[in-house]
N, CA, C and O of each residue as an XYZ file, in Angstrom:
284
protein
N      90.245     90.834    117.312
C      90.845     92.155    117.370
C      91.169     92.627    115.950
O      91.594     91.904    115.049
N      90.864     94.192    115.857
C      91.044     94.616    114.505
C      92.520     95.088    113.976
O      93.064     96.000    114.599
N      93.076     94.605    113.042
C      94.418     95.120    112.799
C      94.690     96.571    112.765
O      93.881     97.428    112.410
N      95.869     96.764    113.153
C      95.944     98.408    113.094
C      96.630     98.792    111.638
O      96.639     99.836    110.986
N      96.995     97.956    111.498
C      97.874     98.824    110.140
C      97.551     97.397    109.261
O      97.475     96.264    109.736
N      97.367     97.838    107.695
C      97.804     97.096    106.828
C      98.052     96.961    105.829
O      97.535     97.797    105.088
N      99.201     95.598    104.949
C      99.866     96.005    103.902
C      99.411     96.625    102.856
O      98.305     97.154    102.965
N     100.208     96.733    101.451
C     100.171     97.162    100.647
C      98.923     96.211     99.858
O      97.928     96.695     99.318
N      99.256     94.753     99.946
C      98.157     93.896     99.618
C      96.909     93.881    100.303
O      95.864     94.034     99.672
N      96.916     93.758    101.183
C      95.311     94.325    102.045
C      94.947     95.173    101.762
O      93.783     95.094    101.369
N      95.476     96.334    101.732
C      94.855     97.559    101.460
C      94.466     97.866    100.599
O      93.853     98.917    100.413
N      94.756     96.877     99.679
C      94.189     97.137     97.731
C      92.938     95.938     97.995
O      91.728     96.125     97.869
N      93.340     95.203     98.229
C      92.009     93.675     98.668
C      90.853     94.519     99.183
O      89.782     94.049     98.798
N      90.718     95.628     99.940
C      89.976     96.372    100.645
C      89.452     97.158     99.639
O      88.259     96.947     99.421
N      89.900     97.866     99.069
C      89.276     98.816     97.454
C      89.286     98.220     96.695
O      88.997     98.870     95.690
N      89.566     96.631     96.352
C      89.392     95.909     95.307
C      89.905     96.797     93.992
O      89.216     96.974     92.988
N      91.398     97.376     94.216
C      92.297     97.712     93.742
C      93.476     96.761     93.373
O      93.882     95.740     93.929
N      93.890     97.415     92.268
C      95.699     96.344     92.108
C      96.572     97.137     93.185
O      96.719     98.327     93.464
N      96.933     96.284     93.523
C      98.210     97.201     94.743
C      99.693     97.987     93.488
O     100.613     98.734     93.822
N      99.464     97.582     92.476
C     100.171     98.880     91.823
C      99.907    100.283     91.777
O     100.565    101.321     91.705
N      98.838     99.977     91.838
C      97.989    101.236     91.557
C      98.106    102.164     93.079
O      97.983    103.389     93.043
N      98.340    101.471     94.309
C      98.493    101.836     95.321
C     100.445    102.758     95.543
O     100.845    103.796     96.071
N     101.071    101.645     94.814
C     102.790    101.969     93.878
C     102.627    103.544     93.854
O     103.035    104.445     94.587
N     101.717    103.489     92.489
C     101.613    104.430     91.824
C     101.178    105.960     92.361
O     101.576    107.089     92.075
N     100.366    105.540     93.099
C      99.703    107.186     94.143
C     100.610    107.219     95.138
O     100.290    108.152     95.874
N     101.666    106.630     95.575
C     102.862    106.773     96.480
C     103.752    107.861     95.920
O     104.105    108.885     96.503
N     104.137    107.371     94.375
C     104.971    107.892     93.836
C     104.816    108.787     93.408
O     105.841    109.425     93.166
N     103.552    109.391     93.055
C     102.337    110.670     92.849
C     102.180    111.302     93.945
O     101.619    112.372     93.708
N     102.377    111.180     94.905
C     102.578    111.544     96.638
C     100.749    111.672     96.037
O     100.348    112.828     95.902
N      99.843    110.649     95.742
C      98.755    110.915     95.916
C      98.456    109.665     96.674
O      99.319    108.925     97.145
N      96.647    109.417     96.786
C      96.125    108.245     97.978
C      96.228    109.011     99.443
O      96.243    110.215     99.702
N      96.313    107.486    100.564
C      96.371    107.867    101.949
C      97.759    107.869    102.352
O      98.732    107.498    101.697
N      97.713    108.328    103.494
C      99.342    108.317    103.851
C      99.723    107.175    104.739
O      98.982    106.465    105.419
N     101.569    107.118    104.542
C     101.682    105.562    104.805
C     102.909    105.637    105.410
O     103.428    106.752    105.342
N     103.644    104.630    106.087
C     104.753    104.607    106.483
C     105.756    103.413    106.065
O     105.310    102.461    105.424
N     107.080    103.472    106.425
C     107.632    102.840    105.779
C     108.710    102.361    107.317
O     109.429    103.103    107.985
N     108.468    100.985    107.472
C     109.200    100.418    108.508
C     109.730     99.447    108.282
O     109.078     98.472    107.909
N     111.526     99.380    108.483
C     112.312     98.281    107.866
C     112.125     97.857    106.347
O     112.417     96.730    105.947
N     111.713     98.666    105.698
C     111.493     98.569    104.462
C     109.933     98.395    103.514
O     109.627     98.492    102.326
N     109.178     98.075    104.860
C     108.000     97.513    104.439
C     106.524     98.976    104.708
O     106.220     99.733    105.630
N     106.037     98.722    103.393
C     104.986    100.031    103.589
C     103.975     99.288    104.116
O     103.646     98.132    103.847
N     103.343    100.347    105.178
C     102.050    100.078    105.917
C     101.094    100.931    106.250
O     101.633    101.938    106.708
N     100.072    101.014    106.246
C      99.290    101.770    106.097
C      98.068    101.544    107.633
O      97.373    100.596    107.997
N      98.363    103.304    108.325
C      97.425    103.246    109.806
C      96.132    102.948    109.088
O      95.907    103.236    107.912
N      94.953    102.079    110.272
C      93.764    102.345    109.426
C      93.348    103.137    109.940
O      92.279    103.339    109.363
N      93.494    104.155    111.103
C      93.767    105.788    111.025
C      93.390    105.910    109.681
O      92.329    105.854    109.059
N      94.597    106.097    109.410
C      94.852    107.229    108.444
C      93.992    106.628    107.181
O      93.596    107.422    106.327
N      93.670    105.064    107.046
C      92.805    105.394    105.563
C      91.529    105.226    105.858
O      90.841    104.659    105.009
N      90.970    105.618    106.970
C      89.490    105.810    107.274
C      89.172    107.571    106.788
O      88.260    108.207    106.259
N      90.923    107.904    107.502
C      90.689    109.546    107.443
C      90.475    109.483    105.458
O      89.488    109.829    104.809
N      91.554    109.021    105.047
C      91.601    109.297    103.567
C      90.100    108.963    102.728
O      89.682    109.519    101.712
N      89.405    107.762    103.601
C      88.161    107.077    102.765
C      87.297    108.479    103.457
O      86.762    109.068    102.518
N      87.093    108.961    104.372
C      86.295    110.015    104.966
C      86.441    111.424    103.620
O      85.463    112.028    103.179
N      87.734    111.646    103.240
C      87.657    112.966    102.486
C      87.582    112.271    100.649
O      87.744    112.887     99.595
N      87.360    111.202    100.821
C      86.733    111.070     99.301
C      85.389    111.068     99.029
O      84.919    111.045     97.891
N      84.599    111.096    100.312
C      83.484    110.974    100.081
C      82.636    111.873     99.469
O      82.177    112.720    100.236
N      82.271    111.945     98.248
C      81.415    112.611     97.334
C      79.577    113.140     97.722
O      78.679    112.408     98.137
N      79.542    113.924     97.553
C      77.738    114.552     97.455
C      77.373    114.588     98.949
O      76.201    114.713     99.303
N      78.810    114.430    100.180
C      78.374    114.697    101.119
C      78.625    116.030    101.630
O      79.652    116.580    101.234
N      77.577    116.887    102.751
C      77.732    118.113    102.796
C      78.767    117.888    104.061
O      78.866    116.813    104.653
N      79.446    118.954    104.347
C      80.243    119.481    105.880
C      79.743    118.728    106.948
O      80.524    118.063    107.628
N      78.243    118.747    107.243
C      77.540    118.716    108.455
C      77.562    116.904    108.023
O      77.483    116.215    109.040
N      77.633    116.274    107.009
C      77.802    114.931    107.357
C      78.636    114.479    107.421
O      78.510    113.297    107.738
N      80.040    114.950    107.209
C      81.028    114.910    106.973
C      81.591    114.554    108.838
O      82.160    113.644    109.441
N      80.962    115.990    109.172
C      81.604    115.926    109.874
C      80.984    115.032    111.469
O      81.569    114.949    112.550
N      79.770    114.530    111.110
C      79.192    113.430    111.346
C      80.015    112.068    111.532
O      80.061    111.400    112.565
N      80.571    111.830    110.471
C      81.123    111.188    110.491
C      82.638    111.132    111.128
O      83.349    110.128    111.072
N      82.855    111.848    111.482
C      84.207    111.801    112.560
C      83.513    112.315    113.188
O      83.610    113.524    112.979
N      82.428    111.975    114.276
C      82.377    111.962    115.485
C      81.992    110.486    115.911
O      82.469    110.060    116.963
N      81.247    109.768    115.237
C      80.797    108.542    115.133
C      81.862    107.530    114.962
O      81.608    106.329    115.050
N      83.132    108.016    114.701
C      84.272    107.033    114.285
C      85.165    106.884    116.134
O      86.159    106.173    116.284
């Protein structure tokens, strides 16, 4: 079964990012959006499929939007 949400460290392991850098676009209110439960940030993979979907570069509308139907 696929996790639904995950940490701050996974989620950088996944973009082969530093999870500061993840810090950092929080505090920039930039990146995907995230929540904060009992103290701990987590991230829907909702929401960073949606976020990996609108970074996607040199794609037109019509694949775009391809791609959220296929998801």
């Amino acid at each position: 079964m696929q996790p639904t949400c995950l940490n701050q460290k996974e989620l950088a392991a996944r973009w082969r990012i530093s999870h500061r850098t993840l810090e950092r676009w929080r505090w920039a209110r930039e990146g995907p959006v995230y929540m904060k439960i009992g103290g701990r940030v987590v991230y829907r993979l909702e929401d960073i499929l949606a976020f990996e979907r609108a970074m996607l570069l040199g794609k037109t509308r019509d694949q775009v939007a391809y791609l959220d139907l296929v998801d």
